[in-house]
C-alpha positions as CSV (number, residue, x, y, z in Angstrom):
1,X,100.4,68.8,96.2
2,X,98.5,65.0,96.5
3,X,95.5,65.3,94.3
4,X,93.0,64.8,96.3
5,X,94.1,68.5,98.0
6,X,94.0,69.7,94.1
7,X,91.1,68.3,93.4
8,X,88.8,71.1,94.9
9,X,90.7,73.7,93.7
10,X,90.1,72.5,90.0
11,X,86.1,72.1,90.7
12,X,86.1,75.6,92.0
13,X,87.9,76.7,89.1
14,X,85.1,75.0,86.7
15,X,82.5,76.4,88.4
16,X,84.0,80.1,88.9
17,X,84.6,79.8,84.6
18,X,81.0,78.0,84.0
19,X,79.1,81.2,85.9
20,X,81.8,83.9,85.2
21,X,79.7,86.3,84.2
22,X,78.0,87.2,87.5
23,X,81.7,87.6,88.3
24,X,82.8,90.3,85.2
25,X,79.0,92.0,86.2
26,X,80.6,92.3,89.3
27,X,83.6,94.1,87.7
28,X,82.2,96.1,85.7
29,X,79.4,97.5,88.3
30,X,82.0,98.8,90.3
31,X,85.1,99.6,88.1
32,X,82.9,100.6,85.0
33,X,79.4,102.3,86.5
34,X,81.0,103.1,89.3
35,X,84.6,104.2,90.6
36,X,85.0,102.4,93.8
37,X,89.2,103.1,93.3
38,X,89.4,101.5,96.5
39,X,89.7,98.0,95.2
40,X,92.8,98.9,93.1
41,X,94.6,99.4,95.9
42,X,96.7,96.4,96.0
43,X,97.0,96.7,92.3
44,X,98.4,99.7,92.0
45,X,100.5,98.9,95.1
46,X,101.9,95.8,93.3
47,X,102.6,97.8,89.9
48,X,104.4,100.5,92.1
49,X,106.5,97.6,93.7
50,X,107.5,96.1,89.8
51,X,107.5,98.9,87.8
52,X,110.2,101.1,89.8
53,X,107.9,103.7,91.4
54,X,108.6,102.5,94.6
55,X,106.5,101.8,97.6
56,X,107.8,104.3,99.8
57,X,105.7,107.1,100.0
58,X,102.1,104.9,100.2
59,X,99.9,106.1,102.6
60,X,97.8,102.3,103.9
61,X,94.4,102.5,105.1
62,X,93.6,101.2,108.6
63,X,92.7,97.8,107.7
64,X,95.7,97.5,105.4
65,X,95.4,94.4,103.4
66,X,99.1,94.1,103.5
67,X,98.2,90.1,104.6
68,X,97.9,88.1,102.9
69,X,96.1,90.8,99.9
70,X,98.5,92.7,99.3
71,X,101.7,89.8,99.3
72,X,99.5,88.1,97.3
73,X,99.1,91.3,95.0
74,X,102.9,91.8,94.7
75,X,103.2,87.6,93.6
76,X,100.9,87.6,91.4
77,X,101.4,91.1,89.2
78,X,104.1,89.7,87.2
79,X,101.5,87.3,85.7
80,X,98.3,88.8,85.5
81,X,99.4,92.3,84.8
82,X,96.3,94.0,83.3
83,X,94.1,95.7,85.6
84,X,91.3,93.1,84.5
85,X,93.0,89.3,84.8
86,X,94.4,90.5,87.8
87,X,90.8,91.4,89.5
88,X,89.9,88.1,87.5
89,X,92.8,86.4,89.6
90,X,91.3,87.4,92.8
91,X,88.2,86.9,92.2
92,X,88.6,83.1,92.2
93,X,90.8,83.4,95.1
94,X,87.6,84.7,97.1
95,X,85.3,82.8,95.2
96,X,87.4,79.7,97.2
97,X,87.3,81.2,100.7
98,X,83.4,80.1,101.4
99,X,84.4,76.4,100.5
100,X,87.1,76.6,102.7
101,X,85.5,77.8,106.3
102,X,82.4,75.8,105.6
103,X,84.8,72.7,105.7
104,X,86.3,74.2,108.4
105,X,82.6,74.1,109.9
106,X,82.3,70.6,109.0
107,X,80.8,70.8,106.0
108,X,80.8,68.1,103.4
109,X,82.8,68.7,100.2
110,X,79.5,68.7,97.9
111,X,77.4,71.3,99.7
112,X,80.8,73.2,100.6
113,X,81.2,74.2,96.9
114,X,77.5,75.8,97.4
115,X,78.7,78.2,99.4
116,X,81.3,79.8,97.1
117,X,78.8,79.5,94.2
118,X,75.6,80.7,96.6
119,X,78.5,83.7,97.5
120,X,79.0,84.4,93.3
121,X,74.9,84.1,92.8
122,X,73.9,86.8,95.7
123,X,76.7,88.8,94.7
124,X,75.9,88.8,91.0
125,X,72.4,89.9,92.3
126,X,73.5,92.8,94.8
127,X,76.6,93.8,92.4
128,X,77.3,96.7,94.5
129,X,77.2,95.6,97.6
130,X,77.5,91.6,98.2
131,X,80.1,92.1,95.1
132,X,82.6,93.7,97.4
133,X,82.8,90.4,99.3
134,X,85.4,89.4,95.2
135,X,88.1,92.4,95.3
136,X,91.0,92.8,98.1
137,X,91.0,95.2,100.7
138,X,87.0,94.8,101.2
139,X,87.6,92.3,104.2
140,X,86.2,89.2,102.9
141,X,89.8,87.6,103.8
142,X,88.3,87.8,107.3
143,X,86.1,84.1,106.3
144,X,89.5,82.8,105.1
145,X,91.8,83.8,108.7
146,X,88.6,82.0,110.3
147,X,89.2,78.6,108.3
148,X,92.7,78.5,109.1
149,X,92.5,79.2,112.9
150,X,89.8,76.4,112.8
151,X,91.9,74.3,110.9
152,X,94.8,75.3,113.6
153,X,92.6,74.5,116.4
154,X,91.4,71.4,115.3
155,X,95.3,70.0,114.9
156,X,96.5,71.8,117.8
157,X,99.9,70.1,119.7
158,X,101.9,72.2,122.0
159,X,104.8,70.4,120.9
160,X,105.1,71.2,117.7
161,X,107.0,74.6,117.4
162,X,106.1,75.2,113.5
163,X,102.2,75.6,114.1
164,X,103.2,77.7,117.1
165,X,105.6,79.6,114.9
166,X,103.1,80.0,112.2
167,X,100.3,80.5,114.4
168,X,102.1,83.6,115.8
169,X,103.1,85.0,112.9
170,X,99.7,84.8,111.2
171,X,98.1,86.7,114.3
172,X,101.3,89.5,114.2
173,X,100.1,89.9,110.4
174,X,96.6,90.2,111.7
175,X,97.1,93.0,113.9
176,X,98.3,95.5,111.4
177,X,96.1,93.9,108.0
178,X,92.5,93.0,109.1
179,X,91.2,95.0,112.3
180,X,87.6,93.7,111.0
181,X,88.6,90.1,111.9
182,X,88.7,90.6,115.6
183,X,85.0,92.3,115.3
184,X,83.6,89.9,113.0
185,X,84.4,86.2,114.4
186,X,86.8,86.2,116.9
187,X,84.6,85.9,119.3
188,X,83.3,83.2,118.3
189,X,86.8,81.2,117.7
190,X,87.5,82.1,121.3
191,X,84.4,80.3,122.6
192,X,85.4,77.6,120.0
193,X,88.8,77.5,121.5
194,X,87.9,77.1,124.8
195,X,85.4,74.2,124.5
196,X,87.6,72.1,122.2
197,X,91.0,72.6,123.8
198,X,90.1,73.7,127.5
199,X,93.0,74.4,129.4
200,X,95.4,74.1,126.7
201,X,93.4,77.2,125.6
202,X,95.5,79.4,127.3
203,X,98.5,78.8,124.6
204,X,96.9,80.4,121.5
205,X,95.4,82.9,123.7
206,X,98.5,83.8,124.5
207,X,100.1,83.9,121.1
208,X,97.9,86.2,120.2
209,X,98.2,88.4,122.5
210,X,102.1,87.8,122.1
211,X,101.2,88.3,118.5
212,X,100.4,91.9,119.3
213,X,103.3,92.9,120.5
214,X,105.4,91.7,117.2
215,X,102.6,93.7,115.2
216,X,104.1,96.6,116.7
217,X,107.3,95.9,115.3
218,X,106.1,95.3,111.6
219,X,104.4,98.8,112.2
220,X,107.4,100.3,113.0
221,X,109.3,98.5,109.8
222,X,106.5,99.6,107.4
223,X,107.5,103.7,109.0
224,X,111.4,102.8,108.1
225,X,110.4,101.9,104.4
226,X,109.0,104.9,104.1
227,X,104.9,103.8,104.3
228,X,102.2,105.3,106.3
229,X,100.2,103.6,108.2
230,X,97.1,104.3,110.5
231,X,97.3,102.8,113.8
232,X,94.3,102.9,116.5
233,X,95.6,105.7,117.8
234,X,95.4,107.9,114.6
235,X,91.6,107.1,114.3
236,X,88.6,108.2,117.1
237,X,87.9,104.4,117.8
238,X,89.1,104.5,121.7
239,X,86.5,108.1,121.7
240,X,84.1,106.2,120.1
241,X,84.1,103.3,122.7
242,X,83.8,105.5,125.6
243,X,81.0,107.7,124.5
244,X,79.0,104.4,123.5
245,X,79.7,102.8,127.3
246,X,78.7,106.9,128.9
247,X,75.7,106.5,126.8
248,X,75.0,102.8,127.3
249,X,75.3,103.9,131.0
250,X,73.4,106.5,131.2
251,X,70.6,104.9,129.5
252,X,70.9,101.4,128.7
253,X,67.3,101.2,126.4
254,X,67.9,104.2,124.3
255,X,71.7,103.0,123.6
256,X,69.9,99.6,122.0
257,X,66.7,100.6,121.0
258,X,70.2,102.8,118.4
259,X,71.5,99.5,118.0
260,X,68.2,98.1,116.3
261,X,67.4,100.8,114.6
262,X,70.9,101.2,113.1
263,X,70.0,98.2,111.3
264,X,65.7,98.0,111.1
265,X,65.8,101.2,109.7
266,X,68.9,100.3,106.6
267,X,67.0,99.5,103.2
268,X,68.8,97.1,102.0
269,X,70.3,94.9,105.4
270,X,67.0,95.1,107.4
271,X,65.4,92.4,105.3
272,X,68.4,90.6,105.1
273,X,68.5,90.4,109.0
274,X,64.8,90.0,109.3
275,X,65.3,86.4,107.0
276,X,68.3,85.5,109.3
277,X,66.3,86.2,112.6
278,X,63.4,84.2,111.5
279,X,65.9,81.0,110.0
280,X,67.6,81.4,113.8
281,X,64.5,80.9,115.8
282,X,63.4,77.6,113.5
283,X,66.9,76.3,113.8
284,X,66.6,77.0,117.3
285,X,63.1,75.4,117.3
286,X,64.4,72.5,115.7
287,X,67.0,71.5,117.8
288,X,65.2,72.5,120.9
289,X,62.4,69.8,119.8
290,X,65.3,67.4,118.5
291,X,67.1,67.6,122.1
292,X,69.9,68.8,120.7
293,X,70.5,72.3,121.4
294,X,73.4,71.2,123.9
295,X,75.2,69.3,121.0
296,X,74.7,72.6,118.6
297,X,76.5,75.2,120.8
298,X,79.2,76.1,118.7
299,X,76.6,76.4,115.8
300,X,74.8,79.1,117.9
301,X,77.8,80.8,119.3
302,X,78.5,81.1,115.1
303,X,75.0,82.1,114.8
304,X,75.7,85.1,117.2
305,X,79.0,87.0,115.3
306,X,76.3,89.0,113.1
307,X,74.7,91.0,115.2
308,X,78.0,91.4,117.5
309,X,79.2,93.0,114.1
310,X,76.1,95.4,114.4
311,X,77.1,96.5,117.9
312,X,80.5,97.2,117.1
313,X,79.1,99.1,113.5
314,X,77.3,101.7,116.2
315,X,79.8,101.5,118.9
316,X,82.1,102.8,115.9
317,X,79.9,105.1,114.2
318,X,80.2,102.9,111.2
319,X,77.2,102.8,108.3
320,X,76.1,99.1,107.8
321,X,77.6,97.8,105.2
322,X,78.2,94.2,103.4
323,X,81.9,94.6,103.7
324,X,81.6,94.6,107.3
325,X,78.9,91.8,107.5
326,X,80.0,88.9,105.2
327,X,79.3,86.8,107.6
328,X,75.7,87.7,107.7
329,X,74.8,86.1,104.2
330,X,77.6,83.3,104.8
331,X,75.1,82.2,108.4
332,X,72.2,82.5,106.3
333,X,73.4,80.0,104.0
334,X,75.3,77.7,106.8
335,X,71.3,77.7,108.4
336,X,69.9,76.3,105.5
337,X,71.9,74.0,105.1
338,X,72.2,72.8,108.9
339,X,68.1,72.8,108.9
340,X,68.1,70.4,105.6
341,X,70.6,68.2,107.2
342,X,68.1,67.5,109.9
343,X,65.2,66.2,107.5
344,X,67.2,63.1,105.5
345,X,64.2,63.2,102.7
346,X,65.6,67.1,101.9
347,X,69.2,66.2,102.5
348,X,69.3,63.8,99.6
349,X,67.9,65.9,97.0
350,X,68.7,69.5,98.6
351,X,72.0,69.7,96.9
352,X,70.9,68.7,93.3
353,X,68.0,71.3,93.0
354,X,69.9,73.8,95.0
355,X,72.7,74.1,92.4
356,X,69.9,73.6,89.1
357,X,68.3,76.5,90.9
358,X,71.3,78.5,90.5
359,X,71.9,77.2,86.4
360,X,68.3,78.1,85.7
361,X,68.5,81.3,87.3
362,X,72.1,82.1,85.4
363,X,70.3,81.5,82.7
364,X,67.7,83.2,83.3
365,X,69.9,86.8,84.1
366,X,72.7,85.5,81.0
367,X,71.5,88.7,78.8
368,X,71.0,90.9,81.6
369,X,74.3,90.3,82.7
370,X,75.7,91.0,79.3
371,X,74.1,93.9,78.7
372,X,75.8,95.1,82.0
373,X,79.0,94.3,81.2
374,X,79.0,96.0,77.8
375,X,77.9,99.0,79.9
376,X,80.2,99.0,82.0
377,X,83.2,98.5,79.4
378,X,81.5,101.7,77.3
379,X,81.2,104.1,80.4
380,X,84.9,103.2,81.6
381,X,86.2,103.6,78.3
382,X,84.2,106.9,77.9
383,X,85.4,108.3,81.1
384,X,89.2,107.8,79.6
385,X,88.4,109.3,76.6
386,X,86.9,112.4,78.2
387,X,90.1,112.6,80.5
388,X,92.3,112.2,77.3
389,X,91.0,115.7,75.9
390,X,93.0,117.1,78.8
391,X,97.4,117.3,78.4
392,X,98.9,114.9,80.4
393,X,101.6,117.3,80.8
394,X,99.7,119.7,82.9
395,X,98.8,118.6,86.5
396,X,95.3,118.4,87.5
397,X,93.3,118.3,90.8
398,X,90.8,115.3,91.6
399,X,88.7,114.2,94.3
400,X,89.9,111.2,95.7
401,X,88.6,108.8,93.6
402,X,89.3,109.6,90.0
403,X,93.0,109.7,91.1
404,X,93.6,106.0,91.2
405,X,91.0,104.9,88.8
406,X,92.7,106.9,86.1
407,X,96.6,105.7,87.0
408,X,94.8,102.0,86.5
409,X,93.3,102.6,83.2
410,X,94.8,105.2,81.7
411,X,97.7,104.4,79.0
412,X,99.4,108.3,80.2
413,X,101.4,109.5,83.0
414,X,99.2,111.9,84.6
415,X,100.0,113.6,87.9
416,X,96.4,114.3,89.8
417,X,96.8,115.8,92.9
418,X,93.8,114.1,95.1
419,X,91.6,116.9,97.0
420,X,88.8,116.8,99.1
421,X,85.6,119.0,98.0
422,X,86.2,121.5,100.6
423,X,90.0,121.6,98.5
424,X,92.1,120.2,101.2
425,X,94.8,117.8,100.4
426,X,93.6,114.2,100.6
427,X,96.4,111.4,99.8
428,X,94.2,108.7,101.3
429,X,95.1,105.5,100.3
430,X,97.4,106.1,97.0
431,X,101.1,107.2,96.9
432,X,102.4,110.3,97.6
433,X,105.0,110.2,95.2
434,X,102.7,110.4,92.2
435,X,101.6,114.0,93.5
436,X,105.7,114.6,92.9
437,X,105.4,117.4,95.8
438,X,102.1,119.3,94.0
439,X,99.9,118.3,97.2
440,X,102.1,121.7,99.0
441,X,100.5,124.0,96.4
442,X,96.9,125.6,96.9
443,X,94.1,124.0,95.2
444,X,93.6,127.2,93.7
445,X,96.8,126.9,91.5
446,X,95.7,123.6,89.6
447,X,94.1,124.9,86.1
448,X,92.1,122.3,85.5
449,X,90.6,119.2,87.4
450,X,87.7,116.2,87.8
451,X,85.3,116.2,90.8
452,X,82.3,113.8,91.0
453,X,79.7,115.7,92.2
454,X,78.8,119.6,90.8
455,X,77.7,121.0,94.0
456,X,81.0,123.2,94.6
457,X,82.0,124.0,91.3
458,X,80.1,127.5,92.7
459,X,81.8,127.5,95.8
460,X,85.3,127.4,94.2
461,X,87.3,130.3,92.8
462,X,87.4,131.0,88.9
463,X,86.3,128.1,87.9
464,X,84.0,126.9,84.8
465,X,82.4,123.7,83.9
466,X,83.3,122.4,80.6
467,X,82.0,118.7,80.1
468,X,80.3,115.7,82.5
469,X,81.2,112.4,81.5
470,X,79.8,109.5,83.4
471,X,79.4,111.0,86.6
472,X,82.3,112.7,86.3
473,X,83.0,116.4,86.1
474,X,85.8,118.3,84.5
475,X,86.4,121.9,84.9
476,X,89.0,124.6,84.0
477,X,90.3,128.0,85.9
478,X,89.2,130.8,83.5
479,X,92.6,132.2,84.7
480,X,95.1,129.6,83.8
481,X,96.2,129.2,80.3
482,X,97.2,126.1,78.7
């Protein structure tokens, strides 16, 4: 690799170290205070894969990571093998991706590395929800796909059969790993498409569409190896699409007066919307007065792909959520810098006080974000003590999170069978071969067992609570000895 292709990889690397700790508050706010399990996923996925348990028997969500998240996981295990340096690993790999598709945007190198570092500061500010956009499976791979198929358009030649082949493949991948990519910016790299190739359009329109059909096969590999995967037709999307059109068609105002609401109505996205509408109608302003709204249509075809996530949020019956909306606070950022381009006074000082805005502020939030971490590190470690009073030897029952939270971090070989509240078998996500054929036997059977919430401790049969540790509940059958 020439240098000058290294070169921002080692900036981003001294800036992700300088201002790691908005990165390990991160970390800790949802593998420490909280037990979002989700995120180790791929890690446990990749252990599975090394240490001999086998991958055959995972059950994949819909969105399933597997590329490039979940490759990447498998590569990078035998090097970063703790649960931590591992998360720490990825985390720089999506502290890069906002470089990468502002540059793809035409962004200059110096303000590009703003966007991965603005990314990291909002983030380490809304920990638990813009800090989803730093651990795999959570869909922020969907800014890096958009980078490359600009970066595919841009160099596009019919002749050359690798970037077809690779172009193809990528989209095949896409099919089965990121569904969230085709809602969040595709349409927009379709308008981009068309304007900058025209005609010659039509060829990676049709690869991926072609692309489709060889997604199908990799589904049908995964169900040979022995690892489930949901496909649209497992999940109520095609339902959900025609009640939204009966209901759109019935009565067009109601259907997006939901649509607004959906989002006016959130407490934490409606003022994040409510700055991005007002930054849209000055950028619009401003090139309107500048005569260049013509010139800036892609910009405001970008502009557009956050609110087309909204739609598709309600068409789905989806909660508004940051994983689903990166692209909101990425906009956000591309208008600012877009409206400080346009004033050359601002533009040659913008970049300077925009990054000492983020040291002071660092700074500023250094022993908050200490005093998080150490918080986090005491309430994960308490949670493994607490489950460490139990024998290993006897299987347990768990809602669904605990299950995977405790394989991570947890030195012993337990076996906890994942149920829902209502005590229903619930393998979501995880592999069925740690439940070693326990997920047949009634919930009632299990003697003892973690839930997260108290509420049906009442509800269920013979059952006693005997200590809550950090949000966490355990409880024992009065009728099962140990």
């Amino acid at each position: 690799m020439k240098f000058r292709n290294l070169k921002p990889i080692l900036i981003l690397l001294v800036l992700f170290g300088t201002f790691h700790l908005f990165y390990d508050a991160i970390y800790e706010n949802h593998l420490g205070e909280g037990t979002d399990s989700d995120v180790l996923y791929p890690y446990l996925f990749a252990r599975d894969f090394w240490t001999g348990v086998g991958i055959r028997g995972w059950n994949l969500p819909p969105s399933s990571s597997l590329f490039p998240e979940v490759v990447l996981a498998i590569l990078v295990y035998p090097i970063f093998s703790s649960v931590g340096s591992f998360h720490f690993a990825f985390g720089f790999f999506f502290f890069t991706i906002p470089f990468y598709l502002a540059k793809a945007l035409g962004i200059k190198n110096q303000k590009a590395y703003l966007f991965s570092l603005g990314f990291l500061s909002m983030a380490g500010v809304l920990p638990n929800s813009l800090g989803q956009f730093f651990y795999p499976s959570f869909h922020a791979i969907t800014l890096l796909f958009a980078a490359y198929i600009l970066y595919e358009i841009h160099r596009w030649d019919s002749k050359n059969r690798f970037q077809i082949v690779r172009f193809l493949l990528v989209f095949s991948f896409l099919w089965i790993s990121e569904y969230w990519f085709f809602v969040n910016i595709a349409p927009f790299l379709l308008v981009y498409a068309v304007v900058r190739l025209q005609r010659k359009s039509i060829e990676p329109i049709g690869l991926v569409l072609l692309g489709f059909g060889l997604g199908k096969v990799w589904q049908l590999g995964l169900k040979n190896l022995g690892i489930g995967i949901f496909t649209p037709k497992e999940l109520p999307t095609m339902d959900r699409i025609h009640s939204a059109f009966d209901l759109f068609s019935k009565d067009a105002n109601v259907w997006i007066a939901g649509v607004i609401e959906s989002i006016t109505k959130h407490p934490l996205l409606a003022d994040w919307f409510y700055i991005y509408l007002v930054l849209c109608m000055l950028y619009i302003l401003f090139l309107f007065l500048r005569l260049e709204l013509k010139n800036r249509f892609l910009d405001l075809a970008l502009l557009i792909s956050p609110f087309l996530s909204v739609i598709a949020l309600f068409i789905f019956q989806i909660e508004p959520n940051f994983r689903y909306l990166y692209f909101l606070p990425f906009c956000i950022l591309f208008l600012i810098f877009r409206m400080v381009a346009m004033f050359p006074l601002l533009r040659s000082v913008a970049t300077l006080v925009f990054f000492l805005g983020i040291v002071f502020y660092y700074n500023e939030r250094y022993p908050l974000l200490a005093k998080a971490i150490q918080e986090g590190q005491a309430k994960r470690a308490h949670r493994m003590e607490c489950l460490s009073e139990f024998d290993s030897a006897i299987p347990g029952s768990s809602t669904y999170w605990p299950v995977k939270y405790s394989y991570a971090y947890s030195d012993k070989k337990w076996t906890l069978v994942p149920f829902t509240k209502e005590g229903i078998y619930y393998p979501w996500v995880s592999n069925r071969t740690w439940d070693k054929g326990l997920g047949q036997k009634p919930f009632e059977t299990f003697p003892w067992g973690i839930t997260e919430t108290k509420e049906h401790l009442d509800l269920w049969k013979d059952v006693h609570l005997v200590k809550e540790c950090e949000g966490w509940y355990f409880y024992r059958r009065q009728s099962q000895a140990f």
